[in-house]
C-alpha positions, 0 to 999 in steps of 0.5 A: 500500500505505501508503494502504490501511495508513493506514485501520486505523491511522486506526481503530485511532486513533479506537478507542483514542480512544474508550476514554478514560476520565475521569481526576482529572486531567481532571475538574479541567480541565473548565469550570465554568458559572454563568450569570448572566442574560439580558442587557438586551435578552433576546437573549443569556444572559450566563454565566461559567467557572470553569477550575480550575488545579493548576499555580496551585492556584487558578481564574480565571474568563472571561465570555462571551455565547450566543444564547437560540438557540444557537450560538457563544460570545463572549467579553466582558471585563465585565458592566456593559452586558449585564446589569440592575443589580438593586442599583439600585433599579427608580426608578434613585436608589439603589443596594444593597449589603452590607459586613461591620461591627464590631459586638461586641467580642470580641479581647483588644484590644477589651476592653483597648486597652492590650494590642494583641499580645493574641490572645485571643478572648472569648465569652459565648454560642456561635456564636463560630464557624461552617463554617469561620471564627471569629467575630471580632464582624463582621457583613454588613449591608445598605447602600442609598445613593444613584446619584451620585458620593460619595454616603454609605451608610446601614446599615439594620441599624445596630448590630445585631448580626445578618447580612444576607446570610446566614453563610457562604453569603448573597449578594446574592440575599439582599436585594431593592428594592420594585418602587415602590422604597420600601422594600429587604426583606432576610432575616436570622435575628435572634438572637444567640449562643447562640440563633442556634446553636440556631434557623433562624428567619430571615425577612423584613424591610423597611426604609422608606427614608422612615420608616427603619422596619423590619417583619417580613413573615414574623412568626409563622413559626418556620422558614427564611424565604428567597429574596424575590422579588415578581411580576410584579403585585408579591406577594411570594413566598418559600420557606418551613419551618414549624418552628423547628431543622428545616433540612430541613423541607418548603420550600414556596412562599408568596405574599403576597396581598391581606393573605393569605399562600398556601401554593401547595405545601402540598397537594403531597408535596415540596419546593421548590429554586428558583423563578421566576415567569412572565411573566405572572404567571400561575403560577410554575416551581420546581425539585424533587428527585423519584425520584433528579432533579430536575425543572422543575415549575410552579404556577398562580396563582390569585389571587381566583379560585377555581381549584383550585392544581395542581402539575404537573412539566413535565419529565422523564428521567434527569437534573438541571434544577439551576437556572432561569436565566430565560424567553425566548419559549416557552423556559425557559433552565436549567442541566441536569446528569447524572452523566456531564456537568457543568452546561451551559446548556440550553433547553426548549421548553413548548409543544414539550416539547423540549430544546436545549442551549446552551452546549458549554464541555465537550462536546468531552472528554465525547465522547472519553471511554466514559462510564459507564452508570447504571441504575434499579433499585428494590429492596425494603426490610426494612419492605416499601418500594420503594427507588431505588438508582442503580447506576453500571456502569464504561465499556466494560462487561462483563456477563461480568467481575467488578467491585469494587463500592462501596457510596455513602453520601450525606451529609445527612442530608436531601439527594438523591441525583440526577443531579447531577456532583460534583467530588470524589465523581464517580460517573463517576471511580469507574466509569472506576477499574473499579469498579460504584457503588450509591447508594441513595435510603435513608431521608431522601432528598428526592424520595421525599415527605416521610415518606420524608424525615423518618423519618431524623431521630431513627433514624440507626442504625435503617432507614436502615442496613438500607436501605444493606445491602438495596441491596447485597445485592440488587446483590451477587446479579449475577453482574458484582460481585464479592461478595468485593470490596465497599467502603463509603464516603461524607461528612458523614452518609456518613461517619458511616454508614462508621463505623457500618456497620464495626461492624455489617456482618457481613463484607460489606466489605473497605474503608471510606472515612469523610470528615468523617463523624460518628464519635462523636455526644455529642462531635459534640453538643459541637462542633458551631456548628449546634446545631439540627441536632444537637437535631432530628435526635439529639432532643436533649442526651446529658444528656437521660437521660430522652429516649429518642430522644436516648439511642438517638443517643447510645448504640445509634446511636454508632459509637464503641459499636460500634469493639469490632466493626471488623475492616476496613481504614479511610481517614479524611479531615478538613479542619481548618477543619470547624467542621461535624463538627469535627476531634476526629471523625476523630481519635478514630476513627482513634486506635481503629482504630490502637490496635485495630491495623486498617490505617487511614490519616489524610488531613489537610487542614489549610486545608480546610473540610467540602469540599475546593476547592483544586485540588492539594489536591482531586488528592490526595484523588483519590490518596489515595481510590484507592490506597487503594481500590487496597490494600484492595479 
């Protein structure tokens, strides 16, 4: 009898096993992939993971190897042996790296060494700060020296007052050796102060170690010059916008050839992530955002010939090929996503057209949990467009049960919204918390062609906003949401679109969360370190009286215009090192809401940046983000 008993309780077990859901806990307990390369010999791909700890609020890291072919994992202490050193240039005499350099003066101190306990900081242009650190008159520059003991560096930028890597993101991927190992070519936006603030034109120089002269091969481009690589037969190829202040201009791919600068994307209605060549030579494979993913594509090559240059997107599905790692046999070795599962490491195959994932380093939980389900659904816009809105439905649905439902904006304004996993806006999360999740592909979103793209800029209030309400009204319609229980929320632009829906919205929602959304756009103009950004996409100065598109941004499209019109209960989150959409932004908002007497609450973040990253920190950003949603909605 207790044997026959013990086959319902094993299911029982398994049952309630199976009804798991994913948890804020848990989510910052999953393993965090970044691969590294293949190794030397082109057996193994080397990569790494990144275990975040809340009880440390820090994350610590541990390496490992894997077959191209699968199976298990090793784990290694260090890299050195297993990778290509490309610091070391392809003759093996030298080495590249970077260091950061003093170069202007801007302390107290610097201008009167006498007064040493001075903390004062002086400016004479703008970009004194950016993202989220102070300028403090250092710079990266590029050092090459050569490969032998107490070797002495050499700056190729010496005093210039000019980065390379790029601020705050550039790395090492920003500088790269010659194939004849003649020269070192590195990108750098070189102006300074307040023309840095207000330009994107970066390009690409290189520096003679014979002659220590340096070129500009990008001349004449006034956009984003980014991300040198030289092919297999040694033509430079980079990512490259046209157009000066526009940093979600079309990206494409650029070869330089036989004195020639092609354009092997110029045809083609999108824009270019990543890219790597073949080994061939014979064309090159480049990650795009298209219809809500982001696919693996490729482009022929064609040199002298006179073959037509044709873009051709190589896979397909509901999910992100979020980078290429590097080619082995028939095989492309990528990163995928989806939004049920953080990256892990896959491979597919181009002749077979299939797909085999590699590393595991989360597939365990991911199969305990009832995942979510996401959903396709095109709806049709005010201006008579097809709109993609992804619809998240919660684990274990029921058709027959009425869900609260939120209203996702993606910030941006320009980026995508794909199949891609989040840390902190986890549609997964969301969904297992009982509520449906819309998230609209609206005006500005890659993937849809340029046009769709860029009609956002100048027009924050305009289409867009329709297009946000057209895809919830249009899901509200099914009988499983619960019209009455409707929230909106969102970062960055998203946040900026939960302050200007609450003045606009008609009732529709109960509840707004804004994070480091823009809720006022003469004082964002102001405040901003970036001021390119604000000069494309709002058209200009708010002082520019007689430019119609800047005034419509800073007068019609303004939340802070429309805050007669708040009647909902609102949650405002800051980081206090958000040098992006600075502080002042979710002050004022949440001075009016208290001062009009809606129910609102502050969450701070004092030593965060535009995201929040450390651990315990981001714990309570989940806490925070649904007890409130829990109270209001």
């Amino acid at each position: 009898m207790k044997k026959l008993l013990l086959i319902p309780l094993l299911m029982m077990s398994l049952n309630a096993l199976a009804q798991n859901v994913m948890t804020p806990e848990l989510l910052w307990k999953l393993g965090r992939v970044t691969p590294l390369g293949l190794s030397i010999d082109g057996k193994n791909i080397v990569y790494k993971v990144t275990y975040p700890s809340v009880a440390e609020n820090k994350s610590e890291s541990k390496l490992y190897t894997i077959s191209v072919n699968g199976g298990n994992p090793t784990e290694v202490k260090d890299t050195k042996t297993l990778l290509k050193d490309k610091n070391i240039s392809p003759d093996g005499k030298y080495i590249v790296y970077n260091e950061e350099v003093k170069i202007d003066k801007v302390h107290g101190k610097d201008f009167y060494p006498d007064l040493q306990k001075s903390d004062a900081q002086i400016y004479d242009g703008l970009d004194y700060r950016h993202w989220d650190t102070w300028n403090e008159g250092k710079f990266n520059h590029v050092f090459y020296k050569e490969n032998k003991e107490g070797a002495v560096g050499i700056d190729i930028l010496e005093g210039e007052n000019f980065n390379s890597p790029q601020k705050p993101f550039g790395g090492d991927e920003d500088y790269i050796w010659s194939p004849d190992s003649k020269s070192i070519l590195y990108v750098s936006k070189k102006k300074a102060g307040t023309q840095y603030a207000t330009s994107t034109n970066t390009d690409i120089y290189e520096y003679n170690l014979e002659t220590r002269k340096t070129i500009n091969r990008t001349e004449g481009n006034l956009g984003y010059d980014m991300g040198p690589q030289f092919s297999p037969a040694g033509n430079l190829t980079w990512l490259q916008m046209k157009r000066d202040g526009y940093e979600a201009d079309k990206n494409d791919l650029i070869v330089s050839f036989k004195g020639m600068k092609m354009n092997l994307t110029a045809n083609w209605d999108g824009t270019v992530d990543s890219f790597m060549w073949s080994k061939d030579g014979s064309k090159i494979y480049f990650v795009a955002p298209i219809d809500g993913t982001k696919q693996l594509f490729e482009v022929n090559f064609p040199g002298v010939t006179r073959i037509a240059i044709t873009v051709r997107q190589i896979t397909n599905g509901d999910f992100d090929v979020s980078s290429i790692v590097d080619f082995s046999g028939d095989n492309v070795i990528v990163t995928r996503t989806d939004m049920n599962h953080a990256a892990e490491i896959f491979s597919y195959n181009l002749k077979k057209k299939s797909w085999k994932q590699l590393t595991n380093v989360n597939t365990n939980t991911y199969n305990s949990l009832a995942l979510s389900k996401t959903v396709r659904r095109y709806v049709t816009t005010t201006d008579g467009k097809k709109m993609l809105v992804w619809v998240i439905l919660p684990p274990n649905f029921d058709a027959n049960k009425k869900y609260p439902t939120l209203l996702y904006c993606q910030g941006g304004p320009q980026s995508p919204l794909t199949q891609s996993y989040s840390f902190r806006w986890n549609f997964q999360l969301m969904a297992a918390n009982g509520y449906v999740v819309v998230a609209p592909n609206r005006r500005g979103m890659q993937g849809h062609g340029v046009e769709w793209n860029e009609q956002i800029s100048k027009d924050w209030g305009g289409q867009v906003m329709q297009d946000y309400l057209s895809a919830i009204d249009d899901v509200a319609k099914e009988k499983y949401v619960a019209a009455d229980r409707l929230g909106c929320v969102g970062a960055s632009y998203g946040g900026y679109s939960a302050f200007y829906l609450a003045g606009i919205h008609n009732n529709r929602f109960k509840t707004f969360i804004a994070h480091d959304g823009v809720f006022n756009t003469q004082s964002m103009f102001g405040t901003t370190e970036e001021v390119f950004f604000n000069n494309w996409d709002f058209g200009g100065a708010y002082w520019e009286k007689d430019n119609v598109a800047a005034q419509k941004a800073y007068n019609e499209f303004n939340p802070i215009n429309h805050v007669g019109k708040w009647n909902t209960p609102i949650l405002i989150i800051q980081g206090g090192k958000d040098f992006r959409v600075a502080i002042g932004q979710s002050q004022e908002a949440f001075q009016a809401a208290q001062l009009r007497g809606i129910k609102s609450r502050f969450l701070y973040f004092p030593e965060e940046n535009h995201w929040v990253l450390k651990p315990q920190n981001a714990q309570v950003w989940q806490k925070e983000f649904y007890k409130w949603l829990k109270e209001t909605l």
